[in-house]
N, C-alpha and C positions, 0 to 999 in steps of 0.2 A: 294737435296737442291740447290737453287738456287745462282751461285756464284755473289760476288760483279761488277765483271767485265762485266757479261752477264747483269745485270743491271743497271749500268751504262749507256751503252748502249741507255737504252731509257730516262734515268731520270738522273742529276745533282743533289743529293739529299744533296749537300753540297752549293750550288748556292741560295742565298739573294733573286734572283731574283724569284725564286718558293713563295716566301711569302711577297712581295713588289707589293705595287697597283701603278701602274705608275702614275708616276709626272700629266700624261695630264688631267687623271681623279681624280686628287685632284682640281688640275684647274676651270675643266669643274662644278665638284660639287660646291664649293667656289663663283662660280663667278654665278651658278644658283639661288645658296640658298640667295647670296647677293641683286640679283635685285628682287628676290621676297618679301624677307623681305625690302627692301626699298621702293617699291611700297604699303607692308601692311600697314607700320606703317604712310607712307606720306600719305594714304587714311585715316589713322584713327588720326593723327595732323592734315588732310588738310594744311599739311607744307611739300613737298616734297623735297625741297631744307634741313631742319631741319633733315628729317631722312634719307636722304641720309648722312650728317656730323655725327648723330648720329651711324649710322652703319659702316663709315671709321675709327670711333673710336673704337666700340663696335666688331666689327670683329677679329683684330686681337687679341683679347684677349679670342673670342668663339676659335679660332684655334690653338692658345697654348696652353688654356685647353683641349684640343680634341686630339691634339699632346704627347703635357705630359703625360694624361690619357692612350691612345691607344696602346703608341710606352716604356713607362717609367714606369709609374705605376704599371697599367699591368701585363707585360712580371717579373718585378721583384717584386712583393708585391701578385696579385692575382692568376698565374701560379704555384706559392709557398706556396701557401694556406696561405700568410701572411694575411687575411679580416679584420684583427682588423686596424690593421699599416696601409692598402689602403684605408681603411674608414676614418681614422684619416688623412693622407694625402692627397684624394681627396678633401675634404672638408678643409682643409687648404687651399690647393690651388683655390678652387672655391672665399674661403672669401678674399682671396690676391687681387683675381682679380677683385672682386667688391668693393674694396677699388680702385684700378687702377681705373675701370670705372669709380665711383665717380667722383674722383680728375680730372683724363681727362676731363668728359665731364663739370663740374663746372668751370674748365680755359680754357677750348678753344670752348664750344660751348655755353652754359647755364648756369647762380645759378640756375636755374631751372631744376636740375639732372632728373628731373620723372616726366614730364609734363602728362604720365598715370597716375599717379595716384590718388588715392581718397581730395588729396589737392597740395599745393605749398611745394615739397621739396628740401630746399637748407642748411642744412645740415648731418649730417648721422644719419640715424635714424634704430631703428631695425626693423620697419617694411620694409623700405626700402630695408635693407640689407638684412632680409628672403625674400622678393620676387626677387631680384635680384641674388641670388643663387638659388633659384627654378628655375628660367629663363636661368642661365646658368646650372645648373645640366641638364633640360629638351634638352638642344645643345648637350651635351657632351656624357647622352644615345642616344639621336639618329646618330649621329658620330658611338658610339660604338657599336651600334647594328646592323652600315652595314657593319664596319668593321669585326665583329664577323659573318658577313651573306657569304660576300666576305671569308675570312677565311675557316669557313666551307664549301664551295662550293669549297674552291680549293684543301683543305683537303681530299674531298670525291673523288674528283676526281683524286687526286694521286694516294689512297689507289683503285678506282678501275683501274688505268691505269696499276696499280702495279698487282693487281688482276691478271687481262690479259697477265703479261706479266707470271710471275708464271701459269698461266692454259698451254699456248703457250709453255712455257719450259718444261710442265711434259708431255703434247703430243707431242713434239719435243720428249722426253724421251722414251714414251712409242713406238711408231712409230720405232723409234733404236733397239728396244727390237722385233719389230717384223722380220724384216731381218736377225740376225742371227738365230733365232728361226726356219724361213722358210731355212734358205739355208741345215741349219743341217741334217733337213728331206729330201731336196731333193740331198743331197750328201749322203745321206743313201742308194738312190733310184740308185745313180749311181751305186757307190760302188758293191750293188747287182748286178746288169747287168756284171760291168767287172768281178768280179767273174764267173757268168756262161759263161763272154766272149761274149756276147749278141753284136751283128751287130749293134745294137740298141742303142750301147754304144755314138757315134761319133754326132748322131743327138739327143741324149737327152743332150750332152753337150752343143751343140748348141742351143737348147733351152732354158736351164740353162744359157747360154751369152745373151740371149734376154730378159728374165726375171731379171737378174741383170741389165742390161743397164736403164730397167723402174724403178729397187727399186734406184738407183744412183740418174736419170735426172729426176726423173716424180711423185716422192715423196715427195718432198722438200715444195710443200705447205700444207696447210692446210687441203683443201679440191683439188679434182682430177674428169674429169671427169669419168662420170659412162659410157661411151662408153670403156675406156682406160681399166679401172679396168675388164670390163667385159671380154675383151679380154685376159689381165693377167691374167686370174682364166681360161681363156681356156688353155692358154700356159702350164700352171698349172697342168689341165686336159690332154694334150697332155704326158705331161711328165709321168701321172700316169697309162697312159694309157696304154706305152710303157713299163711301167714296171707289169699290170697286165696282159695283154694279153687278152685274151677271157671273160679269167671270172670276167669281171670290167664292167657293164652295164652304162651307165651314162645316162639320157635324162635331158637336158636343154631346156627350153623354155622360151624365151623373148616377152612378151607383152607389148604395150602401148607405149610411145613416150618419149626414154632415151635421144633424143638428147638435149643437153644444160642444163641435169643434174648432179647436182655433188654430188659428197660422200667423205669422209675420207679416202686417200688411205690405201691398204689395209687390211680394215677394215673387210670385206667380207672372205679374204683368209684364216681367221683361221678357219673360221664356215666347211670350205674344209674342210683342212687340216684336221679337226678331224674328219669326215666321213671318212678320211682312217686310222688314230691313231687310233681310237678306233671300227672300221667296218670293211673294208678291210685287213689290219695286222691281225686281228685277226678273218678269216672267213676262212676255208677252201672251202665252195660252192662260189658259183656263187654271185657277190655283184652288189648291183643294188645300185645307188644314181641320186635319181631327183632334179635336182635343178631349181627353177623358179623364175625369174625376172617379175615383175608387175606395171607397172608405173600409178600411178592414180591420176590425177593434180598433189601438189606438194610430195605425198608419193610413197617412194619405197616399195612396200610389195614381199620381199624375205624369199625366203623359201627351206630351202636343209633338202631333206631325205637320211637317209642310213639306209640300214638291216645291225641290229645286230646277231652277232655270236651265233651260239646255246649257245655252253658253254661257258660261262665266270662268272666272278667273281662278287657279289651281289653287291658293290658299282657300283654306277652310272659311265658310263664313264667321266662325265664333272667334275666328284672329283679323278678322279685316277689321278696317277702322271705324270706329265708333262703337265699338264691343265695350262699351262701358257697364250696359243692361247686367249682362250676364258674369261679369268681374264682380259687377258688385253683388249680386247674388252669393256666389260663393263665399264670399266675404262674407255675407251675412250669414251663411250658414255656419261659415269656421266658429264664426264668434258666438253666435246663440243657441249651438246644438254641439253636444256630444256625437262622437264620432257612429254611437252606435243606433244615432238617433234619426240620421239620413244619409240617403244613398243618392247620388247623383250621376248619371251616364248620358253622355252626348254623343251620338255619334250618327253618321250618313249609313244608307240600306235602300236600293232598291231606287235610285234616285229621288230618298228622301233624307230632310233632316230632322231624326229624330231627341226629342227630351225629354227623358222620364226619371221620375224624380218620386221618392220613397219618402216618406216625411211624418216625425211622430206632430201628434193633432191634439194629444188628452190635454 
């Protein structure tokens, strides 16, 4: 779970300002919508002096209903599922204000309130009065339909910034989970050695200090290069190497052009790591593992084989216990790649167990 503090972090989710349209673009809107509708209506009078006073008057009363509705009504009547009581109060408030318009524009510009329309209106009439709340209702949806547009746009945009940050925390999680995982097995590796007292003991410790210095410094992003990692999965190999002796076959082969590609670090080390959990530990002959690197434009196509043991137990290795390596792989793939961005297939051939793994690199 992700805590409040780590989230904070990227988001104020108590700050006004996450759901506030700045002052400058109420401005910039107001003062656009104003010189276009004065330019309509003074082309449609041939009186531009006339619809210019008619809109000084008529504006600020579209923007307190716009106001009212957006910021008041709204937030307490329609978020509430109050729709009777909003109904009944929009429209209250539309007819207040074409009584306002009226009055204004009959004392300080016209008797001539509605020189639109279909005769001489000077004074209040219902037809007046229904078209001049259609007129203003028609201001007030479109107000509320960019405000409801802006809204949702920044709404989506939380929930996925917030998405990201939740994906980024539980691979920041799962990544945690692979370092003790890995050092377990390779202090097992020691362990082993100082018991038989193995010479071998001093330079696999140094190893082990080379490979911890990369999981500390060279972990910490997201993604790592694939030159780096490669190298860690030798260090890896060095270390296992030391502790099989003779009968630990390994062939590696890199093709194709890894430089200035990257991977999830490592992401790679558990698909190892169980060639010898589940291969080596438990083989008494000779264990061979091929691992191959393939860079093809922007895919990795990786692929490690290991011989299974004669005898062992009829569940699959990748369900016996301690299959932690490989869960959380896929995990990590679910979360940081699109589906069409890797391929994954396990499966036994030939009394071997194979992983090969398709993977974008750009």
């Amino acid at each position: 779970m992700i805590q409040k503090k780590q989230i904070g972090r990227f988001f104020d989710f108590n700050s006004a300002t996450n759901y506030r349209i700045a002052i400058k673009h109420h401005i910039i809107f107001w003062s656009v919508y104003f010189f276009f509708n004065t330019l309509r209506w003074g082309s449609y009078y041939h009186d531009y002096w006339y619809s210019l006073k008619a809109n000084i008057v008529g504006f600020p009363i579209h923007m307190t209903l716009c106001y009212l509705n957006i910021y008041y009504l709204m937030p307490r009547l329609i978020y509430r599922k109050k729709f009777i009581l909003y109904t009944a109060g929009i429209l209250l408030a539309i007819y207040l204000m074409v009584l306002l318009k009226f009055y204004l524009t009959y004392f300080l510009i016209s008797t001539n309130v509605w020189p639109e329309g279909p005769e001489e209106t000077t004074t209040l009439s219902l037809n007046y009065v229904v078209q001049m709340m259609l007129g203003e209702l028609y201001v007030v949806s479109f107000v509320t339909a960019i405000k409801i547009t802006a809204d949702w746009l920044r709404e989506h945009k939380r929930a996925s910034d917030l998405e990201k940050v939740q994906l980024e925390t539980e691979l920041r999680f799962l990544r945690t989970q692979v370092s003790p995982h890995f050092f377990f097995n390779t202090l097992n590796n020691i362990y082993s050695l100082s018991i038989e007292r193995s010479k071998k003991t001093p330079e696999t410790i140094l190893k082990l200090s080379e490979l911890m210095r990369y999981l500390l410094y060279e972990t910490k992003q997201r993604k790592q290069s694939l030159t780096k990692e490669i190298l860690c999965l030798q260090n890896y190999l060095d270390l296992e190497r030391m502790r099989y002796g003779d009968s630990l076959k390994i062939n590696m082969e890199i093709s194709g052009d890894i430089e200035g590609k990257k991977i999830p670090p490592m992401l790679l080390l558990s698909f190892i790591e169980n060639c010898f959990k589940h291969g080596a530990n438990k083989n008494i002959d000779e264990v061979k593992i091929d691992i191959d690197f393939n860079v093809e434009g922007d895919f990795l196509y990786f692929k490690v084989a290991n011989t299974l043991p004669k005898e062992r137990c009829t569940e699959p290795p990748a369900k016996q216990s301690g299959g932690i390596g490989i869960k959380n792989v896929k995990k990590r793939l679910a979360l940081g790649y699109k589906k069409n961005e890797y391929e994954l297939n396990i499966h036994e051939a030939d009394n071997r167990y194979i992983v090969a793994l398709k993977i974008k690199v750009s």
